[in-house]
C-alpha positions in Angstrom: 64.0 143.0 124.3 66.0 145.7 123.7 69.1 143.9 123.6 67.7 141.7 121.0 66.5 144.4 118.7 70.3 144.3 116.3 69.8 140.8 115.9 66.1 140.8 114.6 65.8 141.5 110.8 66.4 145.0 109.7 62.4 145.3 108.6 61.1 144.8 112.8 63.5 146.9 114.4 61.4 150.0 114.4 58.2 148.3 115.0 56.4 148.6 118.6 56.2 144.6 120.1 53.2 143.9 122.6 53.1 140.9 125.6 50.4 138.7 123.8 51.2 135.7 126.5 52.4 135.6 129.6 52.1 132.7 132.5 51.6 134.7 135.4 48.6 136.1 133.4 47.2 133.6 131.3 48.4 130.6 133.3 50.3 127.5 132.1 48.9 126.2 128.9 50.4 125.6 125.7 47.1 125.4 123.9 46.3 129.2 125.6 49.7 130.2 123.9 48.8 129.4 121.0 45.2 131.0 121.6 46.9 134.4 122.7 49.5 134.4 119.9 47.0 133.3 117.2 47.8 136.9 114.9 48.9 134.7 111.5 51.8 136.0 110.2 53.6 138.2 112.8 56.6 137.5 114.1 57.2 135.9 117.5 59.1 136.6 120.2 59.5 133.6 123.0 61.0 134.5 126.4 61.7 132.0 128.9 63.1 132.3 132.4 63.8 128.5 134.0 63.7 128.3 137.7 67.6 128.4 138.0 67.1 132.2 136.7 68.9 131.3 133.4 66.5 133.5 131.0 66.4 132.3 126.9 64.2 131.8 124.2 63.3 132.2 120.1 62.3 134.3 117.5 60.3 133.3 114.6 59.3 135.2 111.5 56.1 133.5 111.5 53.6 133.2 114.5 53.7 130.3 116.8 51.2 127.9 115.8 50.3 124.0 115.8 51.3 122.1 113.1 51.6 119.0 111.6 54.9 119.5 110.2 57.7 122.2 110.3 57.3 125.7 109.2 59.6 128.8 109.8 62.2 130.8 108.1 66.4 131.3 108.0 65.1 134.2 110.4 64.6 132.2 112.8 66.8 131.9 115.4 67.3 130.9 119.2 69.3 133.3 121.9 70.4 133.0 125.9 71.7 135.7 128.5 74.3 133.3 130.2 75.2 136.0 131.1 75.9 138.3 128.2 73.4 137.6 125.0 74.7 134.6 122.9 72.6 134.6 118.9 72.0 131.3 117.5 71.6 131.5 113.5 70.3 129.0 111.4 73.1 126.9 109.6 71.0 125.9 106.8 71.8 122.7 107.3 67.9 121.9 107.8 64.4 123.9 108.3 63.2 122.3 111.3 62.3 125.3 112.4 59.1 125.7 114.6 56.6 122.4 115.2 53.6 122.2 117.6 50.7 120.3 119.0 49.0 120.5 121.8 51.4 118.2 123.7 54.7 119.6 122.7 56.5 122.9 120.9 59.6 122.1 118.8 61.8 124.9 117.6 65.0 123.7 116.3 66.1 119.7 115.8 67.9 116.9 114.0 68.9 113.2 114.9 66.3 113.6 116.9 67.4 116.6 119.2 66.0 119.7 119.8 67.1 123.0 120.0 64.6 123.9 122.2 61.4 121.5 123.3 58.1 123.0 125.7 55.8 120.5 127.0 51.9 121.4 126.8 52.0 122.7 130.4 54.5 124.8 129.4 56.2 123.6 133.0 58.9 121.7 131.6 61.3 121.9 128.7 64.5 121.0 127.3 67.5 122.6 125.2 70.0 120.5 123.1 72.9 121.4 120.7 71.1 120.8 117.2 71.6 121.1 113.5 69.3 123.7 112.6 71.4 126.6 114.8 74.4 124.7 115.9 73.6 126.2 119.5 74.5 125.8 122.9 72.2 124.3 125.4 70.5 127.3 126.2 69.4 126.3 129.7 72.4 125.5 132.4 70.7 121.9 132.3 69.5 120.1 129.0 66.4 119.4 130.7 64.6 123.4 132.5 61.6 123.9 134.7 59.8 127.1 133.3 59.1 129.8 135.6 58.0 132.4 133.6 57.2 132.5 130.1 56.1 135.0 127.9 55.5 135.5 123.8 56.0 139.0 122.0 54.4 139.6 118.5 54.1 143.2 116.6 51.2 145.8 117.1 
């Protein structure tokens, strides 16, 4: 977290963030993560460590939340430690943002590719170079098993 905090907008870096969802507490669920993280309106942060120990994730301006379409900000962006952080911005060439049902989380896309994709077990996920951040694959495959996940939101 701490390593994140120059990157996050200027407004959050003084604020105190709290675990709202973890696996290893609240099990493997995408509908409890979006139970857990249910505060409207504070930003998110998503951590994810894959079982080859690559760790990654998102921040959103907005909470996660289902949708039927895409919601989100230009703050929102996607990151990896491979090893050293790596900041994924948006490149304004969409908003694909953030998009969620019960079956699958979307943060980033276009042609049909997504930055980063969680299935509703939250056991299995993806990362793909995309349009909305121009990023790496964030995982050392394009398709990750989760290990642990967990998602930070303010006090």
């Amino acid at each position: 977290l701490p390593q994140l905090g120059p990157h996050l907008p200027p407004r959050l870096t003084q604020q105190p963030w709290h675990l709202l969802y973890c696996t290893g507490r609240d099990g493997f669920s995408l509908r409890s993560l979006y139970r857990r993280g249910a505060r409207r309106g504070s930003p998110t942060l998503l951590l994810i460590r894959d079982t080859e120990e690559q760790a990654f994730g998102a921040f959103s301006a907005s909470t996660i939340h289902r949708s039927n379409g895409f919601y989100g900000t230009g703050e929102t962006f996607l990151f990896s430690f491979s090893p050293e952080l790596k900041v994924f911005r948006w490149t304004g060439r969409n908003s694909f943002f953030l998009k969620g049902d019960v079956d699958l989380l979307m943060i980033g896309g276009g042609s049909g590719r997504f930055g980063l994709w969680l299935d509703g077990d939250l056991n299995h996920g993806g990362s793909h170079p995309c349009e909305t951040f121009d990023n790496e694959t964030l995982s050392s495959r394009e398709e990750f098993c989760v290990q642990h996940l967990e998602v930070w939101g303010l006090a």
